[in-house]
C-alpha positions as CSV (number, residue, x, y, z in Angstrom):
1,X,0.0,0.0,0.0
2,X,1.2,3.4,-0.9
3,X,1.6,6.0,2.0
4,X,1.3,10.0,1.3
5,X,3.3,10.6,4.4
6,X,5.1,7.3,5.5
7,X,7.8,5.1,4.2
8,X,7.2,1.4,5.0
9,X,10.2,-1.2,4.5
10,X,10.5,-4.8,5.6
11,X,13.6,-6.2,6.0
12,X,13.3,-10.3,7.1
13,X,11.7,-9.6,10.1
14,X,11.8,-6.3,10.7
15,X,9.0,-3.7,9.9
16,X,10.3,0.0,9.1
17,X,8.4,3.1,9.7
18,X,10.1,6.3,8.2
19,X,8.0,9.6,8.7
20,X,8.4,11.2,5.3
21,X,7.7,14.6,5.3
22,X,11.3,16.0,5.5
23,X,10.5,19.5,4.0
24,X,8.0,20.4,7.3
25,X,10.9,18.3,9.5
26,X,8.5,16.0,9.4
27,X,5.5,17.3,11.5
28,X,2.5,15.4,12.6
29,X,-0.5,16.2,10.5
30,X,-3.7,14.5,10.2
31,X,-2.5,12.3,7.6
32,X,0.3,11.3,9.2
33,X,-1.5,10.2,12.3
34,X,-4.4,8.2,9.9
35,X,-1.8,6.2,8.3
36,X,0.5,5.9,11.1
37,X,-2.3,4.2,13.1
38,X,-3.1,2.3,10.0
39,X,0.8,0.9,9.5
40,X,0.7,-0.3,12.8
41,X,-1.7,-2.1,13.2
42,X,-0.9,-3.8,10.3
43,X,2.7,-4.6,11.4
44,X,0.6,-6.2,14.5
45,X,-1.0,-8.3,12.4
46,X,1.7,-9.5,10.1
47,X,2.5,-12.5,11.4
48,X,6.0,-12.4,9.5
49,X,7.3,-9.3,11.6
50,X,8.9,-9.8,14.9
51,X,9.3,-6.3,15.9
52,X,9.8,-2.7,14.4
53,X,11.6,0.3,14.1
54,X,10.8,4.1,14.0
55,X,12.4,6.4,12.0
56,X,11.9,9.2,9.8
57,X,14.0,10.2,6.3
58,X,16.0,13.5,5.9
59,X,18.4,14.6,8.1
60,X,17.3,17.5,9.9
61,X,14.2,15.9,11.9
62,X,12.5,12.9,13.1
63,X,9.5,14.8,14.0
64,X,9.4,17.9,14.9
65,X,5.6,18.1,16.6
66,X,2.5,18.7,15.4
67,X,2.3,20.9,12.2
68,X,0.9,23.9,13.5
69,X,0.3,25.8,10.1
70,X,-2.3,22.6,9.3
71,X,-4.2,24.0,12.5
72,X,-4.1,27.8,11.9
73,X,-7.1,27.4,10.1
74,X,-9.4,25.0,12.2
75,X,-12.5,25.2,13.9
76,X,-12.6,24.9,17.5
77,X,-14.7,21.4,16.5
78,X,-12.1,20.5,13.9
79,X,-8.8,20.8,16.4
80,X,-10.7,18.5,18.9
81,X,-11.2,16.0,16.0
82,X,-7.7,16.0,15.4
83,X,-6.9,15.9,19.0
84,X,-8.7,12.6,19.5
85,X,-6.8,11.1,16.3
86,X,-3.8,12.4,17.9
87,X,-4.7,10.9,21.5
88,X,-5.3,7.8,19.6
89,X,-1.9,7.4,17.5
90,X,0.0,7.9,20.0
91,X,-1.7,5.4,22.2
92,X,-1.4,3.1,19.3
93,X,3.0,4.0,19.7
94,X,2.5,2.7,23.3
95,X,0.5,-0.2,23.2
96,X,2.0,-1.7,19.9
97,X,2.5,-5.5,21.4
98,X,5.8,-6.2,19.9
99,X,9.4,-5.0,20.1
100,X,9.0,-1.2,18.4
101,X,13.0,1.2,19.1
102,X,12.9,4.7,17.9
103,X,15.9,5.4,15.8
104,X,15.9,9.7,16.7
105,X,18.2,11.7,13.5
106,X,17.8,15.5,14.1
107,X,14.7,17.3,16.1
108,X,12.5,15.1,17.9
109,X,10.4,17.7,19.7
110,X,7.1,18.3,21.4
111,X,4.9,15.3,19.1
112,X,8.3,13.9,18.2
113,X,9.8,13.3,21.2
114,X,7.1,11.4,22.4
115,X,6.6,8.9,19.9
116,X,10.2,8.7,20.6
117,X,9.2,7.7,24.3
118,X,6.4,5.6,23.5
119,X,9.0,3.2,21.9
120,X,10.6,0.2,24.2
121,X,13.7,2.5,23.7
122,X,15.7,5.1,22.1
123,X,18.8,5.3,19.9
124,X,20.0,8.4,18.9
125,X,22.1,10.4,16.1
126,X,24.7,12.5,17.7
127,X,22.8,15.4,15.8
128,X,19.3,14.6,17.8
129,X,18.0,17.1,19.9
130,X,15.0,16.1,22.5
131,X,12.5,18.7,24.0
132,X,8.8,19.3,24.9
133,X,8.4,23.0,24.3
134,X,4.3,22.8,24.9
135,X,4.5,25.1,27.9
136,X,5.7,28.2,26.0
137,X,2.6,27.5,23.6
138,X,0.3,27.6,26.3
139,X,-0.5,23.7,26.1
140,X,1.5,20.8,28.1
141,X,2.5,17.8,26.3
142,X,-0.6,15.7,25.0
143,X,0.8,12.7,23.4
144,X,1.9,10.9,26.8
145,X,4.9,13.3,27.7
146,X,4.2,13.7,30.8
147,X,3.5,10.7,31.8
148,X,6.3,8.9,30.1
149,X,8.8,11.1,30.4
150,X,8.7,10.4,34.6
151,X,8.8,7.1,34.8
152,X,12.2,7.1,32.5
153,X,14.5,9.7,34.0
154,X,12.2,10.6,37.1
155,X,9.9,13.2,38.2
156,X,12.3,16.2,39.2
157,X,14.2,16.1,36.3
158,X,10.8,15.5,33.9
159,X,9.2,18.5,35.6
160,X,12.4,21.0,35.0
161,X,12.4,19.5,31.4
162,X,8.4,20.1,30.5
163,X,7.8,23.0,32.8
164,X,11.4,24.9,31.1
165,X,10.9,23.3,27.4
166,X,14.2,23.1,27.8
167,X,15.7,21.3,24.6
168,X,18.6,18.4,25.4
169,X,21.2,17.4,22.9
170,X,21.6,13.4,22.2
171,X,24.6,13.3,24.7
172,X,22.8,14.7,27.6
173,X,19.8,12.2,26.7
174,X,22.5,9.7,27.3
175,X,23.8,10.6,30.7
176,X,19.8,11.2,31.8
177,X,18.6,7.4,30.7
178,X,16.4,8.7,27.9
179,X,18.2,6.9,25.0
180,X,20.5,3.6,25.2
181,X,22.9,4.6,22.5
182,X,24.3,7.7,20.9
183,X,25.7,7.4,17.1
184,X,27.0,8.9,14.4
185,X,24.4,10.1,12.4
186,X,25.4,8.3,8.7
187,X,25.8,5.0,11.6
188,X,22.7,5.7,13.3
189,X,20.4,2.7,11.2
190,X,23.5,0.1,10.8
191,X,23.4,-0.1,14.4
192,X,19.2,0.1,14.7
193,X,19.3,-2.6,12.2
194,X,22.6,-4.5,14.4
195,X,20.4,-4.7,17.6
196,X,17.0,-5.2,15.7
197,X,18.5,-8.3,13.9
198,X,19.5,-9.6,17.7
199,X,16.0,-9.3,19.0
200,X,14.1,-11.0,16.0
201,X,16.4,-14.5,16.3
202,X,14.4,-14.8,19.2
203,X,10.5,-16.0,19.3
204,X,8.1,-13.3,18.3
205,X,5.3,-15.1,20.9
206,X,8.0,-14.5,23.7
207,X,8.9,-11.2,23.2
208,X,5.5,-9.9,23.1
209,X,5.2,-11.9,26.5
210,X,8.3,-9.8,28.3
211,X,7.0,-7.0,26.6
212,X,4.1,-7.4,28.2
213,X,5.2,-8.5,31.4
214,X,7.6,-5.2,31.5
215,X,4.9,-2.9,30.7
216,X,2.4,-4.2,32.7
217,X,4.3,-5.3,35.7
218,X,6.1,-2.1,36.2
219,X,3.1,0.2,37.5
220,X,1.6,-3.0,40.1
221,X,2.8,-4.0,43.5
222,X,5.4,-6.7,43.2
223,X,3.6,-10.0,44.3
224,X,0.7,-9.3,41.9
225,X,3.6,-8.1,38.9
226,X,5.5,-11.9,39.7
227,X,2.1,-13.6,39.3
228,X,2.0,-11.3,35.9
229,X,5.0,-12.7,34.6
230,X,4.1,-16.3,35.6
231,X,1.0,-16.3,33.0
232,X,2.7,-14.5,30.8
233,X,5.3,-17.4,31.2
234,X,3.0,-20.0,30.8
235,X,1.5,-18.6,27.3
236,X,5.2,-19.2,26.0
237,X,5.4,-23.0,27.7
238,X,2.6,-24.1,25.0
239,X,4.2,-23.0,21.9
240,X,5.5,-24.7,19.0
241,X,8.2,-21.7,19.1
242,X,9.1,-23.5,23.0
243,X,9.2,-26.9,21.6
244,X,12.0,-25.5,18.9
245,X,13.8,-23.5,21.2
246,X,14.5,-27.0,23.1
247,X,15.6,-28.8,19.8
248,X,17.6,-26.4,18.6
249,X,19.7,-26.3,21.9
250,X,19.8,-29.7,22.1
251,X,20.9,-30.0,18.6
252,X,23.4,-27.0,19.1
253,X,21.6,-25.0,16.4
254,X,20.4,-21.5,16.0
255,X,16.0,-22.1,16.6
256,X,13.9,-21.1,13.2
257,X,11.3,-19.0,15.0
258,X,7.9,-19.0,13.8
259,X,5.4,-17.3,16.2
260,X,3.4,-20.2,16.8
């Protein structure tokens, strides 16, 4: 399916998202968000991808927020239409059930920083630059920002980053926890595609199980989070993906995967 605003690739097991509107640094309009929510849940679906990356073409920007200059014209009506589509993408970003690792080249701000937090993690271009500016537009960040941002680098420093809109270089999203790696920017999908090729030899049906597990288990009191991860456990005992995992270490062979 052709995309107006996205660039899909598949790569063995691995689905690619590339936001592709480079000449607006790719900002979030309502197509965007449509087809966005439409990709992935189509990557869900597709049996044959493990897990997924997001991206975006050109250099300059991964996303640079919502496109503003789309809104200067809306009804009051219309912008809470959008809002809700908006509300809803992002969701989709944070409850995708497999493996999904930003890959952040340029200015990830406002919008674009949180898609970038609504991944399982972060690796960044040494040019990337992280921010949520929404307090100096007399909004607060709406696509899970301030809830995300929190629980991964901790309140204090979450509230001086949103209530300043402070921008952060790569480097400094490093030292805080927010990304996992900092690259050169011309390396910055060789090593995506280096870490996403060590997640998808593994079973798709037990990585949406940690996944879950993680997610889940994280916000709930401990006994109730270890009973989580013992179903989520048990889902993977009955597998035909379990039953190869125990040949192919027996047989001293890398396991064919198949999700089932």
């Amino acid at each position: 399916m052709h995309y107006e605003t996205l660039l899909i690739e598949k790569q063995e097991h691995i689905g690619v998202i590339k936001f592709n509107r480079p000449a607006v640094m790719n900002a979030l309009n309502t197509k965007m968000a449509q087809e966005l929510l439409h990709v992935l849940g189509d990557f869900e679906q597709d049996e044959d991808i493990f897990a997924a990356v997001l991206t975006a073409t050109g250099e300059k920007a991964f996303c640079a927020g919502a496109d503003l200059k789309e809104r200067q014209h809306m009804s009051k009506e219309a912008m809470a239409r959008q809002r809700a589509l908006f509300v809803k993408t992002f969701t989709a970003v944070i409850d995708f059930c497999k493996p999904l690792v930003a890959a952040v080249n340029g200015f990830a701000l406002g919008g674009g920083t949180e898609f970038a937090l609504g991944c399982d993690f972060i690796i960044a271009a040494e040019n990337a630059s992280f921010g949520l500016p929404e307090v100096g537009l007399a909004i607060i960040p709406g696509g899970g920002g301030t809830q995300l941002l929190p629980r991964i680098i901790g309140r204090a420093k979450a509230k001086e980053l949103i209530f300043t809109g402070r921008r952060i270089t790569a480097q400094q999203a490093l030292e805080m926890g927010l990304v996992n790696y900092v690259v050169p920017a011309e390396k910055l999908m060789e090593k995506t595609m280096q870490i996403m090729q060590e997640i998808t030899r593994n079973s798709p049906i037990a990585l949406r199980q940690a996944k879950l597990a993680i997610n889940l288990g994280s916000d709930i009191e401990l006994h109730s989070a270890l009973s989580l991860e013992a179903e989520c456990y048990n889902v993977c005992l009955k597998t035909e993906d379990r039953d190869e995992g125990l040949r192919a270490f027996n047989e001293k062979r890398r396991p064919v995967y198949k999700g089932r």
